[in-house]
N, CA, C and O atoms as CSV, one atom per row, in Angstrom:
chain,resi,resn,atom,element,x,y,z
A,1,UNK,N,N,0.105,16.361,-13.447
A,1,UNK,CA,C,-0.831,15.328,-13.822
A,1,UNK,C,C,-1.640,14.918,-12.591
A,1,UNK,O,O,-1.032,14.760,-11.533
A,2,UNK,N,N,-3.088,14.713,-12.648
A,2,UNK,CA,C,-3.828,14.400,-11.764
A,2,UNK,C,C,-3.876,13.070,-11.608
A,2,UNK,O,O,-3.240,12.408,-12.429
A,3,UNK,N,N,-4.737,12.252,-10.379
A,3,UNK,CA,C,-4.711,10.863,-10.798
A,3,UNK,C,C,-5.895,10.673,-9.981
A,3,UNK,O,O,-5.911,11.389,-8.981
A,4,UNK,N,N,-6.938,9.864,-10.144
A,4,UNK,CA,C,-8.136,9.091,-9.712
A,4,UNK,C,C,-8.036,8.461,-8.344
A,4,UNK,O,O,-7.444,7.382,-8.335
A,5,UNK,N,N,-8.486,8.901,-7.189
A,5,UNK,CA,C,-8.450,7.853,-6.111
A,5,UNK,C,C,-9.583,7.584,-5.599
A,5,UNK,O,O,-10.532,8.330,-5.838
A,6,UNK,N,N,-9.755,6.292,-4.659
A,6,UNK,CA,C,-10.955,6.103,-4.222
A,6,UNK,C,C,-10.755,5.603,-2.363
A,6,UNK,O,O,-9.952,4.773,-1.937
A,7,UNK,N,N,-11.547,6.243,-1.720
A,7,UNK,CA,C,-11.325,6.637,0.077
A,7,UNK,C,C,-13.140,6.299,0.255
A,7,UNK,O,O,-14.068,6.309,-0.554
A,8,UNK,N,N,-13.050,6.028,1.663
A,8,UNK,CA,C,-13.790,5.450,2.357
A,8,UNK,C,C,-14.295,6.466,3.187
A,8,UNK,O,O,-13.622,6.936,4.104
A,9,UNK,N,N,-15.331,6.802,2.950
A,9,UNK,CA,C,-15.916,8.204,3.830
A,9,UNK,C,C,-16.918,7.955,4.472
A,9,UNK,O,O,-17.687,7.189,3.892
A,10,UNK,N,N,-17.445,8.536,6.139
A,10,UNK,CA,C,-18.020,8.082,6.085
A,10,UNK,C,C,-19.503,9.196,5.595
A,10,UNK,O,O,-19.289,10.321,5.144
A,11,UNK,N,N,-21.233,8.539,5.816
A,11,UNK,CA,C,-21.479,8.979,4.396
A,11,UNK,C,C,-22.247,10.479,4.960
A,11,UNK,O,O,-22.482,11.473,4.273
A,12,UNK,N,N,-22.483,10.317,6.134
A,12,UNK,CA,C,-22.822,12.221,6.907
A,12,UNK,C,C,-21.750,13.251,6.108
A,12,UNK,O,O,-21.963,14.217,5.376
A,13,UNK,N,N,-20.435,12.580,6.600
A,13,UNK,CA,C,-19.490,13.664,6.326
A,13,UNK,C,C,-19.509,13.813,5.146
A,13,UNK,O,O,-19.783,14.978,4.860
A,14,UNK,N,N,-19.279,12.921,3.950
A,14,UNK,CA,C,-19.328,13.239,3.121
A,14,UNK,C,C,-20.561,14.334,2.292
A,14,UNK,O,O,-20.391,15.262,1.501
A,15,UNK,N,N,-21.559,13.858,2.764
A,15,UNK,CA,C,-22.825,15.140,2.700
A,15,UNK,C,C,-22.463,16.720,3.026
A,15,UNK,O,O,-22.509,17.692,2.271
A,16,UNK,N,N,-22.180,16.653,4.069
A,16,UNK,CA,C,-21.589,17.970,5.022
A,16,UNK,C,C,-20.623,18.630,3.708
A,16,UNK,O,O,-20.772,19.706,3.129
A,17,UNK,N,N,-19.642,17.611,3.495
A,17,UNK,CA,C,-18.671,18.459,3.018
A,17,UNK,C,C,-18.782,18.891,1.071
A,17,UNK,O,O,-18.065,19.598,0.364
A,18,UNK,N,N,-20.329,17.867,0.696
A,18,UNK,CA,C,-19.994,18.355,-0.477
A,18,UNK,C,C,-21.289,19.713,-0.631
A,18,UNK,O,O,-21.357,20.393,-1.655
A,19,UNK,N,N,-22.352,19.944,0.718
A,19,UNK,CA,C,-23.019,20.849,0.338
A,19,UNK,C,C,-21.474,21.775,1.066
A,19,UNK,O,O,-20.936,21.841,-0.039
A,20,UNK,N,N,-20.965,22.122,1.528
A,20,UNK,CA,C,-20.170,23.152,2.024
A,20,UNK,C,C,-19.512,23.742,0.826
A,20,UNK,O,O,-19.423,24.953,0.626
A,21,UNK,N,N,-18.853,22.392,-0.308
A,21,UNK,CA,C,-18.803,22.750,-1.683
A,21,UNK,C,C,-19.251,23.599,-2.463
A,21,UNK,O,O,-18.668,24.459,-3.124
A,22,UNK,N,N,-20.754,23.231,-2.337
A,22,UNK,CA,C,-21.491,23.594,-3.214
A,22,UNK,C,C,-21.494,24.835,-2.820
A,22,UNK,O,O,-21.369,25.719,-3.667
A,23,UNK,N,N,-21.645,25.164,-1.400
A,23,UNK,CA,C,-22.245,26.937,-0.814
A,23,UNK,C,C,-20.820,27.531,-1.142
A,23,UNK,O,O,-20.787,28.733,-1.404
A,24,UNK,N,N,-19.901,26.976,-1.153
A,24,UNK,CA,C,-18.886,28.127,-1.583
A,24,UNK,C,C,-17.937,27.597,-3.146
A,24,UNK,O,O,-16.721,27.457,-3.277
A,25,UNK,N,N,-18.806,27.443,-3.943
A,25,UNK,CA,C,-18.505,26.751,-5.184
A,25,UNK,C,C,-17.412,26.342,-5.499
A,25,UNK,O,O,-16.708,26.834,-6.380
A,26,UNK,N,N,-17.072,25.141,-4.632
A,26,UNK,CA,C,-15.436,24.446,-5.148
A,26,UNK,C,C,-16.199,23.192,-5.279
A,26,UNK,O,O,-17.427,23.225,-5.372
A,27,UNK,N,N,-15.526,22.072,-5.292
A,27,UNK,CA,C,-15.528,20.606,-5.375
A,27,UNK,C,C,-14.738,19.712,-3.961
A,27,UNK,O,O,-13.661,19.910,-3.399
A,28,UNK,N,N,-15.873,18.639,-3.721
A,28,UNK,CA,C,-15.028,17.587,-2.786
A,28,UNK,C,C,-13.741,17.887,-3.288
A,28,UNK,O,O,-13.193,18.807,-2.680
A,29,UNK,N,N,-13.002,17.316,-4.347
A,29,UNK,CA,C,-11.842,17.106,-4.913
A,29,UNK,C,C,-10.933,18.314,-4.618
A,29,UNK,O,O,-9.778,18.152,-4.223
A,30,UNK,N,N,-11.575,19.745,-4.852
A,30,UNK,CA,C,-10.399,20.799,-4.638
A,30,UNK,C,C,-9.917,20.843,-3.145
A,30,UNK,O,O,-8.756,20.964,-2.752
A,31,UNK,N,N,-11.056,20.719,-2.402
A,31,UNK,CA,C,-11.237,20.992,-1.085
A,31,UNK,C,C,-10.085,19.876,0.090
A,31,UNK,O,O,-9.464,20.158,1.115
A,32,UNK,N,N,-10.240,18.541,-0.728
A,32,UNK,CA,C,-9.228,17.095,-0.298
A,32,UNK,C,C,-7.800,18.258,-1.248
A,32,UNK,O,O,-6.831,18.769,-0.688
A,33,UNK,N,N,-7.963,18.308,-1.928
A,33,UNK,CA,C,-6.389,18.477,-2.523
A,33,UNK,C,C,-5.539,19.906,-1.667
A,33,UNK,O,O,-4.398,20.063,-1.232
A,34,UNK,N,N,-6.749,20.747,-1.721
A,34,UNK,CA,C,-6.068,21.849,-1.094
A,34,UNK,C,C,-5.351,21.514,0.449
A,34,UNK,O,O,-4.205,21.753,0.832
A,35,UNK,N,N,-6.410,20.917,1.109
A,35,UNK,CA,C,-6.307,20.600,2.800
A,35,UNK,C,C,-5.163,19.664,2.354
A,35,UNK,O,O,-4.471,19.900,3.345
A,36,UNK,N,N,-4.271,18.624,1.516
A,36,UNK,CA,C,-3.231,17.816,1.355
A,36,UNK,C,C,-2.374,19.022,1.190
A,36,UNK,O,O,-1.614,19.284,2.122
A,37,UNK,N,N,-2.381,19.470,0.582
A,37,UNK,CA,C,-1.062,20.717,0.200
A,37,UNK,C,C,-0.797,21.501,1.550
A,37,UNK,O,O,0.356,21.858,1.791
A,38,UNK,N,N,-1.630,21.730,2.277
A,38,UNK,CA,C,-1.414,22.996,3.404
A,38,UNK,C,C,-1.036,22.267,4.540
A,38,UNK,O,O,-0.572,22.840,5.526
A,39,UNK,N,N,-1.247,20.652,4.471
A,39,UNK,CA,C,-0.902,19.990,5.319
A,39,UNK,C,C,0.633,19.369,5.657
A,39,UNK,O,O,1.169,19.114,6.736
A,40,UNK,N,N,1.309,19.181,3.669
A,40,UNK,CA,C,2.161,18.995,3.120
A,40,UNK,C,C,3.067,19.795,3.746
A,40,UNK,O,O,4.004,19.262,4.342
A,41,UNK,N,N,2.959,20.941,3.718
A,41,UNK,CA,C,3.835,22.385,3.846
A,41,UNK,C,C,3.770,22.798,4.975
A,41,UNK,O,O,4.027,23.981,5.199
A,42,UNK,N,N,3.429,21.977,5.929
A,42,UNK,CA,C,3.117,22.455,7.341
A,42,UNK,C,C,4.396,21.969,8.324
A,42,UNK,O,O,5.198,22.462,9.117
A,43,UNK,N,N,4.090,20.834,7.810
A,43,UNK,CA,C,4.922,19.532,8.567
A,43,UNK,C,C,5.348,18.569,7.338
A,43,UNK,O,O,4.895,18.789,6.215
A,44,UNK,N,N,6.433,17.252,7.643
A,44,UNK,CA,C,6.715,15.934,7.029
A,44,UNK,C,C,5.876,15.541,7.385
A,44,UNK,O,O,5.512,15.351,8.546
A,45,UNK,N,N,5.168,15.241,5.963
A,45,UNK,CA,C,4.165,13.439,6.404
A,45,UNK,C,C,4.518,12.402,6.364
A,45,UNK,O,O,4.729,11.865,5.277
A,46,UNK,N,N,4.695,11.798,7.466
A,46,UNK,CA,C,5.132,10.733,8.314
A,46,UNK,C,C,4.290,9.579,8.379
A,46,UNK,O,O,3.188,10.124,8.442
A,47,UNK,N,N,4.076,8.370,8.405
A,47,UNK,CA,C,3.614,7.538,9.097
A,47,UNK,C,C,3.318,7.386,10.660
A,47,UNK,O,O,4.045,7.402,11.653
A,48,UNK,N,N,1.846,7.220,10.446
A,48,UNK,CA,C,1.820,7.420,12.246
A,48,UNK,C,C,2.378,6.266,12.923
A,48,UNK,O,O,2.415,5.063,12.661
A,49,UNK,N,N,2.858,7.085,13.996
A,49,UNK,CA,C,3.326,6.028,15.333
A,49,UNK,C,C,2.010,5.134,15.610
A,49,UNK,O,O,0.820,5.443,15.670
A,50,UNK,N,N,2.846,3.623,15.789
A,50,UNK,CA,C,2.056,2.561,15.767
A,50,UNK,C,C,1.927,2.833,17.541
A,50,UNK,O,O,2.811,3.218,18.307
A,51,UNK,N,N,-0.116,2.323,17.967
A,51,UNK,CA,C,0.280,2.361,19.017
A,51,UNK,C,C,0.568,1.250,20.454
A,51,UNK,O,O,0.250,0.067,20.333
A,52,UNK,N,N,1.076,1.671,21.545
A,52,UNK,CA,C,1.525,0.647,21.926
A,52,UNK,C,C,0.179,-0.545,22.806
A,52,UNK,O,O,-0.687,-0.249,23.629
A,53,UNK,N,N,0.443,-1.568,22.329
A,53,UNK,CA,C,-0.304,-2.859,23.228
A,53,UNK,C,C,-0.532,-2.316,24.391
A,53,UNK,O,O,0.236,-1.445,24.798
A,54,UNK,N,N,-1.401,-2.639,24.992
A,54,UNK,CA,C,-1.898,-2.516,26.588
A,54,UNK,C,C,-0.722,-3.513,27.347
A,54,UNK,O,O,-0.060,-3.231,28.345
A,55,UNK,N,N,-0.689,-4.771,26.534
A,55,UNK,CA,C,-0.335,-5.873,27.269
A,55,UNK,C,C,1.420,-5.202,27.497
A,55,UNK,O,O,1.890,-4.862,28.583
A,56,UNK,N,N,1.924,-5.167,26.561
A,56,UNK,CA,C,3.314,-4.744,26.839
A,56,UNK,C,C,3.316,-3.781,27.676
A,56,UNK,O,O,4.035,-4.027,28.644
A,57,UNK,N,N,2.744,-2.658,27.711
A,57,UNK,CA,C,3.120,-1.747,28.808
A,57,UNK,C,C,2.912,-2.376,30.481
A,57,UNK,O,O,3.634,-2.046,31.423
A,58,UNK,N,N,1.830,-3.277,30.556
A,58,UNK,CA,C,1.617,-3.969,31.770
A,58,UNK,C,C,2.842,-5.015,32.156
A,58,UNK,O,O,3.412,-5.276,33.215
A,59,UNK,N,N,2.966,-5.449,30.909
A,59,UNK,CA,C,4.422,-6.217,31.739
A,59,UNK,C,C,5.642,-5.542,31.552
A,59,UNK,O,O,6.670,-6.218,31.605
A,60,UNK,N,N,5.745,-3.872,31.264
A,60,UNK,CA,C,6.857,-3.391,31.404
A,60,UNK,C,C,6.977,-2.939,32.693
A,60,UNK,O,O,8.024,-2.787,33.322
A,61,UNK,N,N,5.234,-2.617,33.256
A,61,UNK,CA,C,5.591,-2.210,34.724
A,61,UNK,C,C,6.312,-3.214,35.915
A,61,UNK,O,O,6.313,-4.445,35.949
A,62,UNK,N,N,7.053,-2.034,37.086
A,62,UNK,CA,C,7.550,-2.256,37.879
A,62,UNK,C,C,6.272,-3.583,38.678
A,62,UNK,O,O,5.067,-3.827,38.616
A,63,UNK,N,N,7.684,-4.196,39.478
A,63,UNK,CA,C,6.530,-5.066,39.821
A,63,UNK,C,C,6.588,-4.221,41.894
A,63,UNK,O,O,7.465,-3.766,42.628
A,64,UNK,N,N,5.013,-4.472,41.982
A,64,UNK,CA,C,5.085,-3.697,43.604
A,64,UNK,C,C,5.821,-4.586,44.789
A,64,UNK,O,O,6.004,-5.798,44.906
A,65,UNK,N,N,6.159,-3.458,45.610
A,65,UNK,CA,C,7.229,-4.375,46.674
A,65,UNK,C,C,5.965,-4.661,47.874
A,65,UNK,O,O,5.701,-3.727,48.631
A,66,UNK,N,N,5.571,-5.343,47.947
A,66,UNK,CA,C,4.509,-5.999,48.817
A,66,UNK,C,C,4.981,-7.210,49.430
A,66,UNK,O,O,5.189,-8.127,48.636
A,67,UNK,N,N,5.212,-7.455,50.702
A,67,UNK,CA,C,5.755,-8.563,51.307
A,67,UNK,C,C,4.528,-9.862,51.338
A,67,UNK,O,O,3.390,-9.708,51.783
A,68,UNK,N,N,5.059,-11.108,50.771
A,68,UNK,CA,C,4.447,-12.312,50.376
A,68,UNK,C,C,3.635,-12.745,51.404
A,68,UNK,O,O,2.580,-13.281,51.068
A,69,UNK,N,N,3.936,-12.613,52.845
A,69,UNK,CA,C,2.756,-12.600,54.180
A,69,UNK,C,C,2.038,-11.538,54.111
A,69,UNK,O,O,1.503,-11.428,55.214
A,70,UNK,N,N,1.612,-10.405,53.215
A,70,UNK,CA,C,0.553,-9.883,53.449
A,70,UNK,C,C,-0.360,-10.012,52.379
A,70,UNK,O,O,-0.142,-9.980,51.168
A,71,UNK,N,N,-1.637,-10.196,53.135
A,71,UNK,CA,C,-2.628,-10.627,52.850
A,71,UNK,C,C,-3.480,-9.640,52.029
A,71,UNK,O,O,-4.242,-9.067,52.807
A,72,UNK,N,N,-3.653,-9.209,50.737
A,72,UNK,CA,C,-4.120,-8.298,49.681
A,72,UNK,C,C,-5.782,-8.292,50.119
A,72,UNK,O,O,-6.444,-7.316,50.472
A,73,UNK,N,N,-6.173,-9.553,49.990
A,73,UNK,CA,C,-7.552,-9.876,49.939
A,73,UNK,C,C,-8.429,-9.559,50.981
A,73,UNK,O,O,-9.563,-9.082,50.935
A,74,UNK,N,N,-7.403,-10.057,52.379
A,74,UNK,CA,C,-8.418,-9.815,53.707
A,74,UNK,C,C,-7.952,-7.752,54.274
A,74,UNK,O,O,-8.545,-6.927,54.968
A,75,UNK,N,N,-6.507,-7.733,53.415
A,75,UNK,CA,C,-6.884,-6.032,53.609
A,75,UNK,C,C,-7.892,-5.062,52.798
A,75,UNK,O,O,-8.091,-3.879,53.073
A,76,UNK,N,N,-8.477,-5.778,51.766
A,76,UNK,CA,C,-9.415,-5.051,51.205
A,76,UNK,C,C,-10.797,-5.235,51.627
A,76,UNK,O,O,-11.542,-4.259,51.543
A,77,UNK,N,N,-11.345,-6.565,52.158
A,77,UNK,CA,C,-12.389,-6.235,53.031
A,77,UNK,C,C,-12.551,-5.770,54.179
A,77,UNK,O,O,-13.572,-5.232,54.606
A,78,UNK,N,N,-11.323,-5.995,54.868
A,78,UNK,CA,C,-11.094,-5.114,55.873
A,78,UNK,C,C,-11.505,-3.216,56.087
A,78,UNK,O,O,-11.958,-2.510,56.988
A,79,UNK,N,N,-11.059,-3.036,54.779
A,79,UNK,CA,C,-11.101,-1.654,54.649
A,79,UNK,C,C,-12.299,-1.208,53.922
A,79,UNK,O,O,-12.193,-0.054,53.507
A,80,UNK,N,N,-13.679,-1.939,53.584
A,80,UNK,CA,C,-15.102,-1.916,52.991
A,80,UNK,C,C,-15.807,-2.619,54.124
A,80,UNK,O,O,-16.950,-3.073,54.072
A,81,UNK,N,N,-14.896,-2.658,55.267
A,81,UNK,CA,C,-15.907,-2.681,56.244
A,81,UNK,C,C,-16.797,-4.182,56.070
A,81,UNK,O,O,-17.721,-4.384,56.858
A,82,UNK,N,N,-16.581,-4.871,55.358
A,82,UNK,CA,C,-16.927,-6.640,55.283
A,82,UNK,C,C,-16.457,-7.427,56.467
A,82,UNK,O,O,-17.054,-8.450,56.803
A,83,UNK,N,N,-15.603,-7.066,56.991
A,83,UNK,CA,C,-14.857,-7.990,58.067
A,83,UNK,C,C,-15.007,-7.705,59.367
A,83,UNK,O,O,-14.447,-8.395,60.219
């Protein structure tokens, strides 16, 4: 049994892919169903991995061992030649 769905395309591609249809006489529809089946049988379809926050990975990093008397700010103009 078939069933009716409705997807969000965007609308170039969708052009592209229904003259590609047309030049080799199938349908949008066969063309989505076939590419689901070969995809099916390839691999488990899975849910994609969610991905991770910027922010969490920044506060997972190590924190740098930099001694609290040195001065970050006046070594960087130092070294652009400002100072």
């Amino acid at each position: 049994m078939k069933t009716t769905i409705e997807i969000d395309i965007d609308e170039e591609l969708l052009r592209k892919v229904n003259s590609y249809a047309l030049n080799h006489n199938t349908s949008f529809s066969e063309i989505v169903e076939n590419y689901l089946i070969q995809l099916s049988k390839k691999e488990k379809v899975t849910k994609p991995k969610k991905r991770k926050n910027i922010l969490d990975l920044i506060e997972n990093l190590p924190s740098p061992k930099i001694k609290k008397s040195y001065n970050l700010k006046m070594r960087y103009f130092e070294s652009k030649g400002k100072l």
